[in-house]
N, CA and C of each residue as an Amber inpcrd file, in Angstrom:
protein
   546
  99.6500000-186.8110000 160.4780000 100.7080000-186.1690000 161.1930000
 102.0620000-186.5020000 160.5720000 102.1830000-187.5960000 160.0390000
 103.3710000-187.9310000 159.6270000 103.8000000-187.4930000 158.3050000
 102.8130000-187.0490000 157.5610000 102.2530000-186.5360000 156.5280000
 103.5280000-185.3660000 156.3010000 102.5680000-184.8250000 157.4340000
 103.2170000-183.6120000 158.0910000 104.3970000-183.1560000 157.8690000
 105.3260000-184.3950000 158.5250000 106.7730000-183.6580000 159.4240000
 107.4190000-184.3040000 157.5980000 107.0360000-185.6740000 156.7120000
 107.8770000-185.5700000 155.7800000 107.8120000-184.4110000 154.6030000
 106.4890000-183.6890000 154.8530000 106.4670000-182.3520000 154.1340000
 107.2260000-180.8540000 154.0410000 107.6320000-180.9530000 156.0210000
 108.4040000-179.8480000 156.1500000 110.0790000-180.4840000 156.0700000
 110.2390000-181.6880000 156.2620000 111.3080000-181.9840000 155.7090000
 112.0180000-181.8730000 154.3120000 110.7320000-182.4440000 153.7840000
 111.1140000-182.0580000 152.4970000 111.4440000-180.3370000 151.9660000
 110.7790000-179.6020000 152.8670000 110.4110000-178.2120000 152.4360000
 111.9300000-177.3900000 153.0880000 112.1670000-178.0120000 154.0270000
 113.5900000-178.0430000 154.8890000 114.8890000-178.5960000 153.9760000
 114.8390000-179.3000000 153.5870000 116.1490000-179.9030000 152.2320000
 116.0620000-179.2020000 151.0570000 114.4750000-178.6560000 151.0120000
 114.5010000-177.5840000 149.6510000 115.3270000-176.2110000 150.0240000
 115.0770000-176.0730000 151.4440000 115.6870000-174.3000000 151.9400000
 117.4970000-174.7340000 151.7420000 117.6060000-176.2530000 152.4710000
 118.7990000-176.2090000 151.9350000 120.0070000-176.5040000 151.0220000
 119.3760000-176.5240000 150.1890000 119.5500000-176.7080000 148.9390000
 119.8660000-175.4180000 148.2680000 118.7410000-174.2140000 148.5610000
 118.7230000-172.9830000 147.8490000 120.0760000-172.2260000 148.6940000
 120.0720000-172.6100000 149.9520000 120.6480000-171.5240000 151.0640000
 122.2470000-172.4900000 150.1260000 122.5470000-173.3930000 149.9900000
 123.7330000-173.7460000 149.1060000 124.2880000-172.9740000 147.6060000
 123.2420000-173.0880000 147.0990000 123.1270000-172.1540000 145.7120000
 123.5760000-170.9410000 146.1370000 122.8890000-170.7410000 147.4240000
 122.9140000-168.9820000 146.9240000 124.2940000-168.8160000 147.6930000
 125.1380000-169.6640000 148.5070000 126.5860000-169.5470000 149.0900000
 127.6140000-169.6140000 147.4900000 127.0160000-171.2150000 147.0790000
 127.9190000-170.9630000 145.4110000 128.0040000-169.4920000 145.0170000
 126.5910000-168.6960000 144.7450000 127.1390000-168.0990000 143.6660000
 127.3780000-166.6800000 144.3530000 127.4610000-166.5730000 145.7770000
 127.9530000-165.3420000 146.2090000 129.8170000-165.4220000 146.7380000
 129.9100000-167.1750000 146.7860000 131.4640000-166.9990000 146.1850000
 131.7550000-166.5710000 144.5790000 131.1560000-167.0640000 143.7530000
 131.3780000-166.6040000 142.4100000 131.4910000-165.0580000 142.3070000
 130.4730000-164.0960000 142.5780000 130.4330000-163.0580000 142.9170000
 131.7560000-162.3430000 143.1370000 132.0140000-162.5920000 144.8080000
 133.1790000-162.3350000 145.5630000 134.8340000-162.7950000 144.3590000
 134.4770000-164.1650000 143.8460000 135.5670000-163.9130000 142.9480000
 135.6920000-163.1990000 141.8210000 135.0710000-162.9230000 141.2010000
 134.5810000-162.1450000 139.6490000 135.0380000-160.4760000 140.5400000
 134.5860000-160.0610000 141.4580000 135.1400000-158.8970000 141.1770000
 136.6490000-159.1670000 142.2300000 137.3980000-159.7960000 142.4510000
 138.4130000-159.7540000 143.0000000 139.5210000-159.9030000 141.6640000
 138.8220000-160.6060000 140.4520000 139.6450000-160.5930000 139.5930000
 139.8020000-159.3750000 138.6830000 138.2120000-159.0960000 138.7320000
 138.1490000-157.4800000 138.1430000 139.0760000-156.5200000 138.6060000
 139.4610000-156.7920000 139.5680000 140.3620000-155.6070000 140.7490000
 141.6600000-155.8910000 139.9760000 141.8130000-157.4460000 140.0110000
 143.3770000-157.2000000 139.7410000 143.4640000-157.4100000 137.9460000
 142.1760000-157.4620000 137.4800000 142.3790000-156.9490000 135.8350000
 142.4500000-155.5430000 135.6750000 142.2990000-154.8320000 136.5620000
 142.0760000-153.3110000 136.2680000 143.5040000-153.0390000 136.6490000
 144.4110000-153.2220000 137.8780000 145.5480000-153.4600000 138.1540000
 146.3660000-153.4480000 137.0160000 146.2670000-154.7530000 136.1350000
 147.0460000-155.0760000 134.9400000 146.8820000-154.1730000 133.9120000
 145.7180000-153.7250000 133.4390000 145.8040000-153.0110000 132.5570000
 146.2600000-151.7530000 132.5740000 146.2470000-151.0900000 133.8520000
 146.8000000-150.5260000 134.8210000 148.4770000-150.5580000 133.9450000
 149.2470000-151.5610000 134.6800000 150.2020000-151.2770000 134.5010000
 150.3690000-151.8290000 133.3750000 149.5960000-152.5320000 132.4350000
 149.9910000-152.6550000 131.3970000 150.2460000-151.3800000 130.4240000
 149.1780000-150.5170000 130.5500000 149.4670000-148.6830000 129.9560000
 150.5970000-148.1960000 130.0540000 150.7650000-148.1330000 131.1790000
 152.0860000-147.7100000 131.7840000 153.7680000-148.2060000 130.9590000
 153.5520000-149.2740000 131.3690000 154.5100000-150.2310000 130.3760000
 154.7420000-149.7010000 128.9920000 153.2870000-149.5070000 128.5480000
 153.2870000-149.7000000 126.9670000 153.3950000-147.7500000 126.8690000
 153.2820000-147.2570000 127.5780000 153.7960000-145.6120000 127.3020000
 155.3910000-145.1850000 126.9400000 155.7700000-146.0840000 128.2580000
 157.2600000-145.7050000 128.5660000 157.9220000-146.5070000 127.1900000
 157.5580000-147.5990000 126.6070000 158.4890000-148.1890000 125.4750000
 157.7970000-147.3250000 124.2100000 156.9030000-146.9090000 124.0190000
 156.1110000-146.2090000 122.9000000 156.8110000-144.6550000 122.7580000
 157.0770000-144.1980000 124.2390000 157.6930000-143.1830000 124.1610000
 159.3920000-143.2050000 124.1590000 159.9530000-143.7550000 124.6390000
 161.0750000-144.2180000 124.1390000 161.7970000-144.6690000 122.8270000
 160.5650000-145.5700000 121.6830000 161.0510000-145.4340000 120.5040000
 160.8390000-144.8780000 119.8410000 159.3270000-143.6510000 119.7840000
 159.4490000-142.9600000 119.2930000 160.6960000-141.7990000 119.5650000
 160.9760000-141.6130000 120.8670000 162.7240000-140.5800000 120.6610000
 163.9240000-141.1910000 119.9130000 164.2530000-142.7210000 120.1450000
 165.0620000-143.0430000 119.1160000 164.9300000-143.1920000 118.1880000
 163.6930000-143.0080000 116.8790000 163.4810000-143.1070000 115.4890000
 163.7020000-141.9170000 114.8210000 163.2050000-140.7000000 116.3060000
 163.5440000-139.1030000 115.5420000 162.4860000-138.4900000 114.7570000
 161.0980000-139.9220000 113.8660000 160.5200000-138.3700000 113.4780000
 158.6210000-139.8040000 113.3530000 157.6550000-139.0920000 113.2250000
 156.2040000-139.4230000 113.3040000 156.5040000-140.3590000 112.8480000
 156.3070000-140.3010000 111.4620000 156.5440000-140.7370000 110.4620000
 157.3590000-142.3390000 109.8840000 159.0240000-141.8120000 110.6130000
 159.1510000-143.2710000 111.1320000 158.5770000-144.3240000 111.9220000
 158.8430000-143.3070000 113.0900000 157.9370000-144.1510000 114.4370000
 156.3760000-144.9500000 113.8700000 155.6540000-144.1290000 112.7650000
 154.4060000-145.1630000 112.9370000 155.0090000-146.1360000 111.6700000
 156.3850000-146.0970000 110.6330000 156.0460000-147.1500000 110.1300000
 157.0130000-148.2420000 110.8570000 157.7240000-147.7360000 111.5320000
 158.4240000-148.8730000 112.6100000 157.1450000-149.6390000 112.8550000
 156.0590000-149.0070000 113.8640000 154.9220000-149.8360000 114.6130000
 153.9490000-151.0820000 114.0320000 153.9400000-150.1790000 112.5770000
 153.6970000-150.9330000 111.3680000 153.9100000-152.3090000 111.0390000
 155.0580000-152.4300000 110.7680000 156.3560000-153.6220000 110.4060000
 156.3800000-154.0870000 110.9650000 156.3120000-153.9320000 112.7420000
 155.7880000-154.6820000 113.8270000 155.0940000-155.3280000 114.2230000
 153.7100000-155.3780000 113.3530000 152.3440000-155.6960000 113.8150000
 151.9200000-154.9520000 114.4050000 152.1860000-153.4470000 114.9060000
 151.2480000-152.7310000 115.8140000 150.7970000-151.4880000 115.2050000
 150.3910000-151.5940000 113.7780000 150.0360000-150.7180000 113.1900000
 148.4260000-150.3560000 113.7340000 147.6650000-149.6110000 112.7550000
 146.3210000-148.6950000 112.9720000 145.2860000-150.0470000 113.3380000
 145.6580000-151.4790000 113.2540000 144.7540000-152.0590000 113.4890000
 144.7440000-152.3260000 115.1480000 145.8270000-152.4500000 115.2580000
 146.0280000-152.3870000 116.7520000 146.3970000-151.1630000 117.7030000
 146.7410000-150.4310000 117.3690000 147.6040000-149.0390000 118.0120000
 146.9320000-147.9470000 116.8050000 146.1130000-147.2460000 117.2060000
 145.2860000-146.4730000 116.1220000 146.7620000-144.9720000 116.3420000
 146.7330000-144.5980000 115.3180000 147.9950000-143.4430000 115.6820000
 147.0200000-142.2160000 116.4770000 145.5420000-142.1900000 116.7680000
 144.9490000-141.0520000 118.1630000 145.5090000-141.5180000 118.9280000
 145.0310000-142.7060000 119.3740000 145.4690000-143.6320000 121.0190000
 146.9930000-143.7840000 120.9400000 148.0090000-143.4570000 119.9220000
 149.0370000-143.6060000 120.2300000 149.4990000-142.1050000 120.2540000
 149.1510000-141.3670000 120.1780000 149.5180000-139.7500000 119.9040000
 149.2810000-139.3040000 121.6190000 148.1070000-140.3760000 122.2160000
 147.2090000-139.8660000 123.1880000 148.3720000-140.5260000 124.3260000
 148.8210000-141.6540000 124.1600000 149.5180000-142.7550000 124.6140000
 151.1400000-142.0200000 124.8290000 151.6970000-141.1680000 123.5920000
 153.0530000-140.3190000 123.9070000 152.8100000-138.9500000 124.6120000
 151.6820000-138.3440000 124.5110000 151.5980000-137.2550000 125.4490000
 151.3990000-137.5460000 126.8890000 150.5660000-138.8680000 127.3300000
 150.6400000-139.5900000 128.4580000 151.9710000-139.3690000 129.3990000
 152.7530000-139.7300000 128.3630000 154.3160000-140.0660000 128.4570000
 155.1250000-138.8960000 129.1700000 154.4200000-137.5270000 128.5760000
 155.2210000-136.5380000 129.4250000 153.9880000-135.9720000 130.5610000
 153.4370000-136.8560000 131.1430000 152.8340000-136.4590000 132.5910000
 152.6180000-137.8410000 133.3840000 153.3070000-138.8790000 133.5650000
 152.9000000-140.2830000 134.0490000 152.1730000-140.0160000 135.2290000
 152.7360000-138.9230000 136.4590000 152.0030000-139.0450000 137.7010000
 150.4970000-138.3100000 137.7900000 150.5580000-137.8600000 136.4530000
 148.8590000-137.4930000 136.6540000 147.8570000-138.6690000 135.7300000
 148.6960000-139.1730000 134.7460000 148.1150000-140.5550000 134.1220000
 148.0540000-141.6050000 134.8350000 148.5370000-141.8750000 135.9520000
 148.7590000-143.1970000 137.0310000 147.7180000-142.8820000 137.6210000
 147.2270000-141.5750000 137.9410000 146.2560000-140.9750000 138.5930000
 145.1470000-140.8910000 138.6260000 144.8530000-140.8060000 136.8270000
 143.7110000-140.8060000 136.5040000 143.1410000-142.6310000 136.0200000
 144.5100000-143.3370000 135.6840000 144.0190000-144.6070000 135.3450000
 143.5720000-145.1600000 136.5020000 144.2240000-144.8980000 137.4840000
 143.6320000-145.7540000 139.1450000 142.1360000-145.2280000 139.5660000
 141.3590000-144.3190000 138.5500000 140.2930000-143.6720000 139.1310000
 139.3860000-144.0070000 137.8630000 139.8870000-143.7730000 136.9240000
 139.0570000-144.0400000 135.5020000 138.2890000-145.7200000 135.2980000
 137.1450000-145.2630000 134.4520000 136.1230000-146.9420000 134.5260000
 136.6360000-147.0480000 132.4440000 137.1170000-145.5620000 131.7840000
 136.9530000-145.9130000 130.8380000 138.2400000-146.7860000 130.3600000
 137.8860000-147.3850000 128.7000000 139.4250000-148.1850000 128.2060000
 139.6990000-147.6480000 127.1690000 139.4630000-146.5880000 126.7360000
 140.0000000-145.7500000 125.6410000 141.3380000-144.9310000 125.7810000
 142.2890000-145.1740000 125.4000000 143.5200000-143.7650000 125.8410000
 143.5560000-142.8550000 125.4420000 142.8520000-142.4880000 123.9290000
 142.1330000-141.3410000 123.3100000 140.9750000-140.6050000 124.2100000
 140.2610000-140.6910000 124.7590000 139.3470000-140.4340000 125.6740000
 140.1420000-140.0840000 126.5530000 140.6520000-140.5200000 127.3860000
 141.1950000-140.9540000 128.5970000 142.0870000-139.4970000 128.6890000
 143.0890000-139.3070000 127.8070000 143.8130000-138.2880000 127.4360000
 142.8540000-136.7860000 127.1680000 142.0680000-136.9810000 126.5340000
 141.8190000-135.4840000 126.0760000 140.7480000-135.8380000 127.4610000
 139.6150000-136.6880000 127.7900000 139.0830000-135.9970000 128.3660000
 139.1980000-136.1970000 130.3000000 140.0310000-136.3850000 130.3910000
 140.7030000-136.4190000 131.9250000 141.7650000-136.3540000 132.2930000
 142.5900000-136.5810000 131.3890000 144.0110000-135.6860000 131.6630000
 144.3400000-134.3150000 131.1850000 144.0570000-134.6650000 130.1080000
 144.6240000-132.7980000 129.6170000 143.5370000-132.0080000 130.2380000
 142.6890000-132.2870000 130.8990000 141.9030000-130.8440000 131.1870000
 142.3280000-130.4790000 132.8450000 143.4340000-131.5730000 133.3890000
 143.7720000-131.5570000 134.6390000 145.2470000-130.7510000 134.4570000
 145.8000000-130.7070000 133.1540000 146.9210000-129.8850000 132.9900000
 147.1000000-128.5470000 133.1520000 147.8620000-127.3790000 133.4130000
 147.9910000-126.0030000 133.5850000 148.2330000-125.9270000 131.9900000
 147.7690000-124.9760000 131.8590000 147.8790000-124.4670000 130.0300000
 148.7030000-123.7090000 130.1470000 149.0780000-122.9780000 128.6400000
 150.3070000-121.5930000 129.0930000 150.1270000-120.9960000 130.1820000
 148.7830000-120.0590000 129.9290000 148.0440000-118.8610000 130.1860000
 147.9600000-119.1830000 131.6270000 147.7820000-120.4390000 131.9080000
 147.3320000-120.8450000 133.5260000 148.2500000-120.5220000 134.5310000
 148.0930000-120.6140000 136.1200000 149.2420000-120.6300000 136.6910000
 149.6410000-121.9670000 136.8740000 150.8370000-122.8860000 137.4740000
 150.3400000-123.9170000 138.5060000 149.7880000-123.5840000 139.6300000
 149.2600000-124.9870000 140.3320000 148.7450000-124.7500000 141.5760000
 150.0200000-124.3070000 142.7710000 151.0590000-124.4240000 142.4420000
 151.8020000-124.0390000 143.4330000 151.9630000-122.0930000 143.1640000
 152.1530000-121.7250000 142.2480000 151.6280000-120.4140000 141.7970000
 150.7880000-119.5470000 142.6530000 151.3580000-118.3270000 143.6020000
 150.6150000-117.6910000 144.3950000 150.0940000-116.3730000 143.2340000
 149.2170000-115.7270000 143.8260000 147.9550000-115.1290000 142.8550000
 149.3660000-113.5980000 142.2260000 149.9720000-113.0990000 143.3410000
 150.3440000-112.7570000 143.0130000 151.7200000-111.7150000 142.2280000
 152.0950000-113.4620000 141.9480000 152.8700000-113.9440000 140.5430000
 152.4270000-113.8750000 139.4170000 150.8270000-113.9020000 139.1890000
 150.6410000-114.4550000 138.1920000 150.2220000-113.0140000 137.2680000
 150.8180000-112.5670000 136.1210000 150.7800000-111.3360000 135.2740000
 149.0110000-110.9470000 134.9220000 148.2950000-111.9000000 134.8690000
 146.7620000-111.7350000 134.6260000 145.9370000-110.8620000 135.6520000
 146.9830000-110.7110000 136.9310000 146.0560000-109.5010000 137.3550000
 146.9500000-108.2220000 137.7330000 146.0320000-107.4150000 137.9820000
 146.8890000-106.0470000 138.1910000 147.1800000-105.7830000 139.5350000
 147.6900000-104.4540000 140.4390000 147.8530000-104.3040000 141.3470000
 147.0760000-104.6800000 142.6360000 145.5500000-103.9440000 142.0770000
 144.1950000-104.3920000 142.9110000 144.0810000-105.8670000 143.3340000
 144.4700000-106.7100000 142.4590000 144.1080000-107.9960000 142.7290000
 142.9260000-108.3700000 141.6300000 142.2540000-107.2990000 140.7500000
 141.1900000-107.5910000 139.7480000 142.1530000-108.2930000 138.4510000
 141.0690000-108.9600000 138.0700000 141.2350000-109.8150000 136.4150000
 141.5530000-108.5500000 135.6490000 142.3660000-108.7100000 135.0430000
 142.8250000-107.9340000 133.8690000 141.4530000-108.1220000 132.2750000
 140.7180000-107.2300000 131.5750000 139.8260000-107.6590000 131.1800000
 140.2780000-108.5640000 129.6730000 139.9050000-109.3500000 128.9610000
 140.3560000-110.4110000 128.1300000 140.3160000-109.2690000 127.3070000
 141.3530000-110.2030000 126.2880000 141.2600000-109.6650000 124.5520000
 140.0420000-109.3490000 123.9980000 139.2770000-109.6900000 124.1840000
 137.8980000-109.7260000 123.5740000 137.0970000-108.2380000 124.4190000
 137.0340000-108.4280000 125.8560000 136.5790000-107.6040000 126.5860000
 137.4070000-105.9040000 126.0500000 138.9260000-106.4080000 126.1910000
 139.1140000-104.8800000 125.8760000 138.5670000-103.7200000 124.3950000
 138.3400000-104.8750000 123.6160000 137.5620000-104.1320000 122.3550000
 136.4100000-103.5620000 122.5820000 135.7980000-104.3050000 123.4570000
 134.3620000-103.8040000 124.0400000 134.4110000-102.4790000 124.5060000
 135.3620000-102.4890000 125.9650000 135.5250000-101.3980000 125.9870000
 136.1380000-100.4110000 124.9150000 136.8680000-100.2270000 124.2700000
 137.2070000 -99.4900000 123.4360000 136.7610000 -98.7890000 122.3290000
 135.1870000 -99.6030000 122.7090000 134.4120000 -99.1640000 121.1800000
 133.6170000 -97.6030000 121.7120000 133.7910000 -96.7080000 120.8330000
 133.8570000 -94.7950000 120.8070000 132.2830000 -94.7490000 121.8810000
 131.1300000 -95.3960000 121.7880000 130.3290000 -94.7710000 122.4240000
 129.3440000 -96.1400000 122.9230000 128.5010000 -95.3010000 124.1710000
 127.4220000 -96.4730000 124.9410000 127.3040000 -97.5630000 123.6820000
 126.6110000 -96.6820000 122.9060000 125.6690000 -97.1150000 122.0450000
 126.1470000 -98.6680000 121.0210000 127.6600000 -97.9980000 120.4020000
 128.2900000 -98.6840000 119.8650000 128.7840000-100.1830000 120.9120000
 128.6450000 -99.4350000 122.1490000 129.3160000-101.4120000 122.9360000
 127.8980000-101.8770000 123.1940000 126.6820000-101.1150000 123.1500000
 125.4850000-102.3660000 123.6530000 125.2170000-103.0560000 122.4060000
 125.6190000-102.6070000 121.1160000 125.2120000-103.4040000 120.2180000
 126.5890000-104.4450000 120.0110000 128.1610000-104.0250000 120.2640000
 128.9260000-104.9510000 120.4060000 128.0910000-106.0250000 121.5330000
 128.0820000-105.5450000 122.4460000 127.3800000-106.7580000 123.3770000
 126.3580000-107.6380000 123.1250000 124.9850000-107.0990000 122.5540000
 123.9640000-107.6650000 122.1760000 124.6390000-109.1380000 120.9240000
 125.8400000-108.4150000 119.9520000 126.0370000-109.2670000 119.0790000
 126.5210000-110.5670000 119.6420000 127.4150000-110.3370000 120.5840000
 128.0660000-111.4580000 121.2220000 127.0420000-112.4300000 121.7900000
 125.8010000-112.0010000 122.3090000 124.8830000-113.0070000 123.2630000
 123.6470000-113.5650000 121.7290000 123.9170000-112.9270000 120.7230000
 122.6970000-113.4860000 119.6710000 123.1140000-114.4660000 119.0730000
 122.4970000-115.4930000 118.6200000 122.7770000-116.1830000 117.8630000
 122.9960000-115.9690000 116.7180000 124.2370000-116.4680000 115.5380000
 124.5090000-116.1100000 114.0980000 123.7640000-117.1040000 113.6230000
 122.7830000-116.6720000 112.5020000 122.0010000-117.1120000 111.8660000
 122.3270000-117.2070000 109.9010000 122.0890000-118.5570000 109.4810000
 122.5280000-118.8940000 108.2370000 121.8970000-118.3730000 106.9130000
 121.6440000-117.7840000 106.4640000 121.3400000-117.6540000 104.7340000
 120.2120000-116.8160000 105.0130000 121.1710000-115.2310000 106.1270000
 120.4620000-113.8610000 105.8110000 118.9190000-114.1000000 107.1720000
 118.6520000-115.5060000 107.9970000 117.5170000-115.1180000 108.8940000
 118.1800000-114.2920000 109.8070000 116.9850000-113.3330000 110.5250000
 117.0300000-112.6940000 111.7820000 117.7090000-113.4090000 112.6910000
């Protein structure tokens, strides 16, 4: 019997022992991503930072050219500041509140990436309206309210007979094939 009770004791100092461990490392846990939070924060505004002075001397140098061998001479040449991520880094520059936007949401650390593929595709292009832009303002459609048909479309139509636009059409959906195959 006595056997016994120093067995579950023992088996009892083993639970708490583990039930300790496993408090350690779910504080570890809890800290690792609290720091993650406020490393993402920093880098965060570290971008930010580094836009507004990137874009700033490039306007006082006046031309590419200078500006990357200023960066150069600096130490912040292509080994550190690749001139994409810095090209990506001055266009940043003329949209901050949609770059603040996308960095507070983004997992990636590329500013080349970051730029072409989540900011600029959030931009209005010429052709586009803005979103504040009611439908119709916008010259792309006609009276009806229909799409005006594209550059491309109006040739279609324009071509003299059926015959001549189903084979314009057919060409458009086939695949172009290299060195004369079907």
């Amino acid at each position: 019997m006595q056997e016994q009770i120093k067995a579950q004791a023992a088996d009892t100092s083993g639970l708490t022992n583990i039930k300790s461990n496993l408090d350690l490392a779910w504080v570890k846990i809890q800290d690792g991503l609290q720091r993650e939070a406020e490393g993402h924060n920093l880098w965060i505004e570290g971008t930010l930072e580094l836009i507004n002075i990137l874009d700033d001397a490039r306007n006082r140098l006046g031309s590419d050219q200078a500006f990357g061998k200023w960066l150069t001479e600096n130490g912040y040449g292509e080994d550190r500041i690749t001139r994409h991520d810095r090209s990506a880094l001055l266009n940043m520059a003329e949209h901050l509140n949609v770059t603040r936007e996308v960095l507070e949401q983004t997992h990636r650390r590329s500013w080349r990436l970051i730029w072409e593929e989540e900011i600029q595709p959030r931009l209005p292009t010429a052709g586009q309206p803005a979103d504040s832009d009611s439908p119709e303002a916008n010259p792309t459609n006609n009276s009806e309210g229909e799409r005006k048909p594209s550059r491309q479309h109006r040739r279609y139509l324009s071509l003299p007979s059926p015959r001549g636009r189903l084979r314009y059409a057919n060409r458009l959906h086939r695949p172009r094939w290299r060195n004369g195959q079907p």
